[in-house]
C-alpha positions as CSV (number, residue, x, y, z in Angstrom):
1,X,68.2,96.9,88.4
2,X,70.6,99.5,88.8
3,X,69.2,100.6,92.0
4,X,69.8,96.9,93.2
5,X,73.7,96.6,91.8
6,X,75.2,99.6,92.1
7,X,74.3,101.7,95.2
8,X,74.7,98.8,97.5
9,X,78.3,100.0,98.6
10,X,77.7,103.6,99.2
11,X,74.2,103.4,100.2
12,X,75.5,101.3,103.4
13,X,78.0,104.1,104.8
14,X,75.7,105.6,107.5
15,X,75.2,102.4,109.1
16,X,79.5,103.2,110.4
17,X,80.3,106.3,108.8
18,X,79.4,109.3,111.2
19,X,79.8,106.7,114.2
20,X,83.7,106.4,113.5
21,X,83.4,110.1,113.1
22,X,82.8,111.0,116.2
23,X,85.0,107.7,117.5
24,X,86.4,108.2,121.4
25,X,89.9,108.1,120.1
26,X,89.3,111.5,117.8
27,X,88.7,113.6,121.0
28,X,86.1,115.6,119.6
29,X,83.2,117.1,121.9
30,X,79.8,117.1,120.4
31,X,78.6,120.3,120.0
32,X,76.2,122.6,117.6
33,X,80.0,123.7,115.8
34,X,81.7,120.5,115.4
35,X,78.5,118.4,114.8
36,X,77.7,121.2,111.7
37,X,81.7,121.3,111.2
38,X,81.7,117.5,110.2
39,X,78.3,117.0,108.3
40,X,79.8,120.1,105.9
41,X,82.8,118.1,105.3
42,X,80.6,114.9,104.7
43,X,78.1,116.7,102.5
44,X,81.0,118.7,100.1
45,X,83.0,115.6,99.9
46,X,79.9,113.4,98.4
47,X,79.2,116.3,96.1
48,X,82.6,116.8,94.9
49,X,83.6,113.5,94.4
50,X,80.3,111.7,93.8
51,X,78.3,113.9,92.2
52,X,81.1,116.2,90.6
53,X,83.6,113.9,89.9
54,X,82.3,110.5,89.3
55,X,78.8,111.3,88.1
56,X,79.5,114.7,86.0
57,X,82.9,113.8,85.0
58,X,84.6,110.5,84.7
59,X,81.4,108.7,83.6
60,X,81.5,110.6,80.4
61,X,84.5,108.4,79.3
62,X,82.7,105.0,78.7
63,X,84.9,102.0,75.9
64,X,81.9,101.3,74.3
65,X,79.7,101.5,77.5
66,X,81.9,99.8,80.3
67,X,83.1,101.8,82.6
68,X,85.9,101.1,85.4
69,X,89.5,102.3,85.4
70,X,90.6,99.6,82.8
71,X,88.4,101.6,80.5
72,X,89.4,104.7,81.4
73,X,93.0,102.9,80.6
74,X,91.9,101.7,77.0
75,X,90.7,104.9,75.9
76,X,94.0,106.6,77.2
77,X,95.9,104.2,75.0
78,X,94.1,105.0,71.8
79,X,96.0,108.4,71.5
80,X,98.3,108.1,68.5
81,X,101.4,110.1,69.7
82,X,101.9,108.4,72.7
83,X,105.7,108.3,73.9
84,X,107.4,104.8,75.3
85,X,107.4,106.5,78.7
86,X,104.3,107.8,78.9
87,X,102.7,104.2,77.9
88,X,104.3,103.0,80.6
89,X,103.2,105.0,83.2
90,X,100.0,105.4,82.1
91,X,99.9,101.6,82.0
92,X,101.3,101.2,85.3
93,X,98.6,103.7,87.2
94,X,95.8,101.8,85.5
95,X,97.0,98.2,86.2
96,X,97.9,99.0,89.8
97,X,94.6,101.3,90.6
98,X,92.5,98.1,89.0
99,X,94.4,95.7,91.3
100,X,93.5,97.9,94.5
101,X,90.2,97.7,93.1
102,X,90.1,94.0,93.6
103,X,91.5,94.7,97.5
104,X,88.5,96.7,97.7
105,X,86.8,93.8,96.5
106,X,87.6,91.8,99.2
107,X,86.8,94.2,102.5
108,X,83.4,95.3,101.2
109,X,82.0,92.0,101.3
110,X,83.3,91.3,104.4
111,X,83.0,94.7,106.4
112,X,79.5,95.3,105.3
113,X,77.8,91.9,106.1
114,X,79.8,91.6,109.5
115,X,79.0,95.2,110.7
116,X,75.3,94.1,109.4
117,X,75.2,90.7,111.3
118,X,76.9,92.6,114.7
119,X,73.4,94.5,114.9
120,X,72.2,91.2,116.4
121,X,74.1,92.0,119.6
122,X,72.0,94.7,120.1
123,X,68.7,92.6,120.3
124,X,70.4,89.7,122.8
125,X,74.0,88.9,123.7
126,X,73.4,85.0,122.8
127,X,73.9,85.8,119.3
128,X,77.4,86.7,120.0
129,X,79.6,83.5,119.7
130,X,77.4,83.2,116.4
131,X,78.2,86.1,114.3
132,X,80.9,85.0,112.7
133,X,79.5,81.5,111.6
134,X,76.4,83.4,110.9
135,X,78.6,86.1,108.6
136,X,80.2,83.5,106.6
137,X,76.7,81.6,105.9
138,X,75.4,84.9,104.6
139,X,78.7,85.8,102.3
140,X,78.6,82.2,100.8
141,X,74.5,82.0,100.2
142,X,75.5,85.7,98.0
143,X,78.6,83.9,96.2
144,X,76.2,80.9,95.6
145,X,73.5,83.5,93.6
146,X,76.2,84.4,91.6
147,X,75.9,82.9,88.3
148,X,72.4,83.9,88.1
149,X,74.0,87.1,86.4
150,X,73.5,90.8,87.7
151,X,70.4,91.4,86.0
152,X,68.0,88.9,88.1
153,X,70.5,89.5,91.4
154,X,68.9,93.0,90.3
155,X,65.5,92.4,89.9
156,X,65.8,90.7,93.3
157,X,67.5,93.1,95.0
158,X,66.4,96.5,93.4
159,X,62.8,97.0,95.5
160,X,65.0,96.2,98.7
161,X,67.5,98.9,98.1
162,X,64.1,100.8,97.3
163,X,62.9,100.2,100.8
164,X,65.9,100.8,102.3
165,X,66.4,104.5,100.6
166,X,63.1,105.7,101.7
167,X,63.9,104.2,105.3
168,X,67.6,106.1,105.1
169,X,64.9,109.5,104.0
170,X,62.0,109.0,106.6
171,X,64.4,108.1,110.0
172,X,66.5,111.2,108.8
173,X,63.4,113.7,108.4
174,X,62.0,112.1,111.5
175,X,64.6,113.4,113.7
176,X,65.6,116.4,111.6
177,X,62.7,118.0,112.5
178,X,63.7,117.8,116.3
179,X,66.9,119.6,115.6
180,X,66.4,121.8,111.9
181,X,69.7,124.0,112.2
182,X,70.9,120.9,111.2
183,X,70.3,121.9,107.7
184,X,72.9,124.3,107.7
185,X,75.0,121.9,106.1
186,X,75.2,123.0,103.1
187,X,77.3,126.4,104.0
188,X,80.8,125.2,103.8
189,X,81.8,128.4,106.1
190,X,80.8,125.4,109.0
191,X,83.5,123.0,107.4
192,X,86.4,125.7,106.7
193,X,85.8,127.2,110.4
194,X,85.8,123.3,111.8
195,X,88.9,122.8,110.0
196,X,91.0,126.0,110.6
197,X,89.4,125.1,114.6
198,X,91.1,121.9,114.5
199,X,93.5,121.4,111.6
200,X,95.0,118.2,113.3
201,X,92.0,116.5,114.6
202,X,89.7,117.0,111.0
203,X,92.8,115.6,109.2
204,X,92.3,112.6,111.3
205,X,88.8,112.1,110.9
206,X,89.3,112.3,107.5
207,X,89.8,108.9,107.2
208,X,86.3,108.2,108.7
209,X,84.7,110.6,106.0
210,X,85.7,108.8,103.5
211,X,83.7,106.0,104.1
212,X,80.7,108.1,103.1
213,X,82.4,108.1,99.8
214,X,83.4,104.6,99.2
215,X,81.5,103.3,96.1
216,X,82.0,105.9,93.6
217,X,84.3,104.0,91.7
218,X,81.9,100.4,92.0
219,X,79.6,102.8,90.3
220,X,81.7,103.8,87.6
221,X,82.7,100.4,87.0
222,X,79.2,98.8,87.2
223,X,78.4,101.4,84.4
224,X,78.8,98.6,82.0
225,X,75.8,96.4,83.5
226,X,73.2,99.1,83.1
227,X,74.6,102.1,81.7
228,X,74.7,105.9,82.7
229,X,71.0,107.3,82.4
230,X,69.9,104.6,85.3
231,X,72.9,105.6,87.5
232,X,72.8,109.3,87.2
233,X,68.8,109.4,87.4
234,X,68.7,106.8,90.1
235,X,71.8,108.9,91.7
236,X,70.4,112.6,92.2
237,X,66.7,111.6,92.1
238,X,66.7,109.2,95.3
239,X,70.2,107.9,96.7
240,X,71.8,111.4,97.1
241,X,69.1,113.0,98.8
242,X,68.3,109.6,101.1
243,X,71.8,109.9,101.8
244,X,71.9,113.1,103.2
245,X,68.6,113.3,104.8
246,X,70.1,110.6,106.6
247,X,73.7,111.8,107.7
248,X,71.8,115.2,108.7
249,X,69.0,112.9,110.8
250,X,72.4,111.5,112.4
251,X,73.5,115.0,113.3
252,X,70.4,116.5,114.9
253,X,70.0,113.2,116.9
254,X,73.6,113.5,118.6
255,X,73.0,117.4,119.4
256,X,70.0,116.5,121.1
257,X,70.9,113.0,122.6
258,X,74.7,113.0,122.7
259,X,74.5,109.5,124.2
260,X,73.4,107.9,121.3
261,X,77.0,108.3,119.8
262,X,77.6,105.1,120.8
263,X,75.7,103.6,117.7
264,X,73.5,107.0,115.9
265,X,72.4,104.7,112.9
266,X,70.4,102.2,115.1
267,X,69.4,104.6,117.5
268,X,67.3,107.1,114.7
269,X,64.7,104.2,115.1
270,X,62.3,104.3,117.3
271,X,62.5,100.5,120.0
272,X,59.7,98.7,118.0
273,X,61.4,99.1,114.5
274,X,65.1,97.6,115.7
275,X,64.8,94.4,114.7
276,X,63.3,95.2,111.6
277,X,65.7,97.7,111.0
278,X,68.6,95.2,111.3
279,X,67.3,92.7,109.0
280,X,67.1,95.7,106.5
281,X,70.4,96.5,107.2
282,X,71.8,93.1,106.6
283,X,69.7,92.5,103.0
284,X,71.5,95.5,102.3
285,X,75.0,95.3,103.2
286,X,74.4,91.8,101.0
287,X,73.7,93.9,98.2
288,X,76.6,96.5,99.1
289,X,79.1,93.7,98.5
290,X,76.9,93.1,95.4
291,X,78.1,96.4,93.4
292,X,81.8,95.2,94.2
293,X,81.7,91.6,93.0
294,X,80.1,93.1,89.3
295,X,82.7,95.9,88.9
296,X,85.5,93.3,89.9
297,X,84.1,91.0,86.9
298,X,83.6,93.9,84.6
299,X,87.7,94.9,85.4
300,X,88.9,91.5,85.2
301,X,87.4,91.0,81.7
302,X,88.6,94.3,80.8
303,X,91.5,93.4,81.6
304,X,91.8,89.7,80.0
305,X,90.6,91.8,76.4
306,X,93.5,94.1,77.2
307,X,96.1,91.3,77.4
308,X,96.4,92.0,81.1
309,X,95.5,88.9,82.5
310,X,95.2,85.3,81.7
311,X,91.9,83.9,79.3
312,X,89.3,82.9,82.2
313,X,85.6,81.3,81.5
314,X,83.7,84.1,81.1
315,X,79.6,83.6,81.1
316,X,77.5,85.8,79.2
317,X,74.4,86.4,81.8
318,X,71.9,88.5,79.6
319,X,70.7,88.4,76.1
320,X,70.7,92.0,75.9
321,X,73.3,93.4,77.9
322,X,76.7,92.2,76.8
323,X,78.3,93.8,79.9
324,X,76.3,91.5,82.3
325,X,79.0,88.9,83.3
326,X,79.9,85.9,85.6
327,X,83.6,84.6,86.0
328,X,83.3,81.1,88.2
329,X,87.1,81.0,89.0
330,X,87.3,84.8,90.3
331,X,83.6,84.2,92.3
332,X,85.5,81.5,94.4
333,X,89.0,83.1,94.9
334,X,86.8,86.2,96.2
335,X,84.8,84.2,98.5
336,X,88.0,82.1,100.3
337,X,89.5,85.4,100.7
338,X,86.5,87.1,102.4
339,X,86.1,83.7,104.5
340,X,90.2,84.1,105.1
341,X,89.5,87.8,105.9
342,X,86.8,87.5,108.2
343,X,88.4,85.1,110.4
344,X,91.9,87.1,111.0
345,X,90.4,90.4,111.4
346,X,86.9,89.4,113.5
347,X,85.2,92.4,113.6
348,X,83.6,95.2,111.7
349,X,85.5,98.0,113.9
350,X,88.9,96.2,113.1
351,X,88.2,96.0,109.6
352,X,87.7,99.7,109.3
353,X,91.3,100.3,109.8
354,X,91.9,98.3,106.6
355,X,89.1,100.0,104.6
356,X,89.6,103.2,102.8
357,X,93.6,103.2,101.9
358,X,92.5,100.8,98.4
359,X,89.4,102.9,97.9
360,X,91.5,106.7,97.8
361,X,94.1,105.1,95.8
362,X,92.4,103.8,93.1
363,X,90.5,107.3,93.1
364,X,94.2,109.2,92.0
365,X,94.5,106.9,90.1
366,X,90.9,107.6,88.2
367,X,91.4,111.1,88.2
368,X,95.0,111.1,86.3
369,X,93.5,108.7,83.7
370,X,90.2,111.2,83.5
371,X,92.7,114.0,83.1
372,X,94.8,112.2,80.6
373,X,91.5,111.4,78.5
374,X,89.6,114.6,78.7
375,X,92.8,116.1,76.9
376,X,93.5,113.3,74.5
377,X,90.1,112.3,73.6
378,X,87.4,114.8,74.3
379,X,90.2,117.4,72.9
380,X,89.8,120.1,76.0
381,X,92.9,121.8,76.3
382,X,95.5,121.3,78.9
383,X,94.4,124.9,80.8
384,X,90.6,123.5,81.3
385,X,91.7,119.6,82.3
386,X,94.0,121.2,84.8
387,X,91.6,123.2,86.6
388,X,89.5,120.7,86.6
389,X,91.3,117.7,88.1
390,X,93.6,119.8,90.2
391,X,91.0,120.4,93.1
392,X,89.8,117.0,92.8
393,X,93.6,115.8,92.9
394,X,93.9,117.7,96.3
395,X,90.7,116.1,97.9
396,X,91.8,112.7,96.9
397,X,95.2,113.0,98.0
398,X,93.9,114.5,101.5
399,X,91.4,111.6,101.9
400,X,94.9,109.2,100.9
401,X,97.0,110.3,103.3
402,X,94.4,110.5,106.3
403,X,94.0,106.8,105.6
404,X,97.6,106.5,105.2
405,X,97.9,106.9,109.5
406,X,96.0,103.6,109.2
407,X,98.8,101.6,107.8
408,X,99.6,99.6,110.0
409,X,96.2,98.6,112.1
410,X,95.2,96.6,108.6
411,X,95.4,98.8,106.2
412,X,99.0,97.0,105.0
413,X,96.6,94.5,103.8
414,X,94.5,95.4,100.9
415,X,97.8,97.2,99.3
416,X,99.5,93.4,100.1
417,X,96.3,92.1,98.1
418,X,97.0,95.3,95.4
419,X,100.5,94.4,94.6
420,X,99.8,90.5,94.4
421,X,97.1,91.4,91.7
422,X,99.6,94.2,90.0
423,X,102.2,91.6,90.0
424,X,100.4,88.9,87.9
């Protein structure tokens, strides 16, 4: 189940990730240093904020098993000797990091099934004054499934993410194998050297990386539909290494066929398996915007419990789990607004500019709550929580502000969305 809900939104990111990368208007040659230079940066960064930070760290602080930065908020508030001031700000970075949460909800849907439903151009240019029509069939059918609750949108969708993993594992070892210095990787010499090479350009690309980390906070707010054993097992025993196998597949292919940098996902596949692949692909970008829909339930409840948000219907969707949830009126605000979405911005390349800016705020915002907590409720002293969420401070504030030079190409609007939802 957790396989099917959660992983959806990071387990989508090679499909555009390393493609944007190595996108025309970065500059960047393709060769053995700056091929190894970028996978580095893309390996460290999914260790140290996935695994380190999200997994390790802030999914230790659970309010009575949710998860999500409006518990990370209610556990801050519990601390007895809390001063006006510092209610307030700490009020004010939850309620605005859980509003660009909901921005985030918004893109994901719609980036994911139109980069998905784009493949199609690759297998006949007839498809193409279709893909939009086709894009907004597919994002209502998934709002439609809705109050089925997460656990049988689970069961449905957990052996496809299964399939899809071990695809991500086999079409990365596949072409590994032509190209095994790949491997490397895992030396961050390869990432400082690429960065002290070209301090400008990797600042830049930056705010492509991050799209291999996008989801970390989905999975700490879907921790409330399933729990942590599922995520952290399911996490380092299949996704993470899938994941990797996959981005390093990516690399070795470019080094050796530095044509295919036009689309490296599709092109790991041999001719006969395209098709296939594609209709893969788009199952599970369906499922990506999955993970986002149940941690934007989980917040919003959080936050009506809080006294943060008006009373909504709320639908209890499992017997057993009382964190599996439906809210009809937020379902179809989400769905006009990805249908709204869609239409203004197109494409999936266009939308990209928007993506990312939501994601790395709302990450800042997570770590100073973490912080906050690991002092005032796990009782670790200032010294230990400092050096802690310091380093992880600086790699969320570099991802921020290489997003940041996206401001204006569309990423104005899920901060527009942000404040709206702070606002009210």
């Amino acid at each position: 189940g957790a396989l099917g809900v959660v992983f959806g939104d990071i387990g989508t990111s090679p499909l555009y990730a390393l493609k944007e990368c190595f996108h025309a208007s970065h500059g960047l040659a393709i060769t053995h240093e700056n091929v190894l230079g970028l996978l580095s940066i893309i390996f460290w960064s999914i260790t140290l904020v996935v695994s380190i930070k999200y997994i390790a760290f802030i999914m230790r602080a659970d309010n009575n098993g949710e998860g999500g930065i409006m518990a990370l908020l209610a556990l801050s508030l519990r601390h007895k000797n809390i001063s006006p001031w510092q209610r307030l700000a700490l009020v004010s970075i939850g309620l605005f990091g859980a509003a660009l949460f909901f921005g985030d909800g918004i893109i994901t849907p719609a980036i994911s099934v139109l980069s998905a439903v784009e493949g199609l151009k690759l297998v006949t240019p007839v498809f193409e004054p279709y893909i939009i029509p086709i894009t907004i069939a597919v994002l209502v059918s998934l709002f439609m499934i809705q109050r089925h609750g997460t656990s049988s949108v689970g069961k449905l969708f957990g052996p496809v993410m299964l399939i899809w993993f071990a695809t991500l594992a086999i079409l990365g070892i596949t072409n590994i194998s032509q190209y095994p210095a790949v491997l490397q990787l895992i030396n961050p010499v390869w990432a400082i050297q690429f960065i002290a090479t070209y301090p400008v350009i990797a600042f830049i690309t930056l705010g492509a990386v991050v799209l291999t980390v996008t989801g970390g906070e989905a999975l700490y707010a879907d921790m409330g539909h399933f729990g942590r054993k599922p995520i952290r097992y399911a996490w380092f025993g299949l996704v993470c290494p899938a994941l990797l196998l996959n981005y390093c597949g990516q690399g070795a292919l470019l080094l050796t066929h530095p044509e295919a940098v036009e689309n490296p996902f599709y092109q790991l596949a041999p001719s006969w398996f395209i098709i296939p692949l594609i209709a893969l692909a788009t199952l599970s970008t369906v499922i990506a915007s999955q993970a986002v829909i149940s941690g934007v339930f989980s917040i919003a409840r959080q936050a009506m419990q809080l006294g943060y948000l008006p009373r909504f219907e709320v639908l209890h969707t499992s017997a057993k789990e009382i964190g599996q949830i439906y809210i009809p009126v937020l379902n179809w605000i989400l769905l006009v607004s990805i249908i709204v979405l869609v239409l203004m911005f197109k494409s999936s390349s266009n939308l990209a500019s928007a993506y990312g800016i939501a994601v790395t705020m709302t990450m800042i915002c997570d770590t100073i709550l973490a912080a906050f907590v690991a002092v005032t409720i796990w009782g670790w002293s200032k010294r230990l929580a400092t050096l802690v969420a310091l380093p992880l401070l600086c790699v969320d504030f570099a991802f921020f502000g290489a997003t940041s030079l996206k401001f204006l190409q569309g990423g104005w609007f899920p901060v527009l969305i942000g404040i709206s939802a702070f606002t009210v």
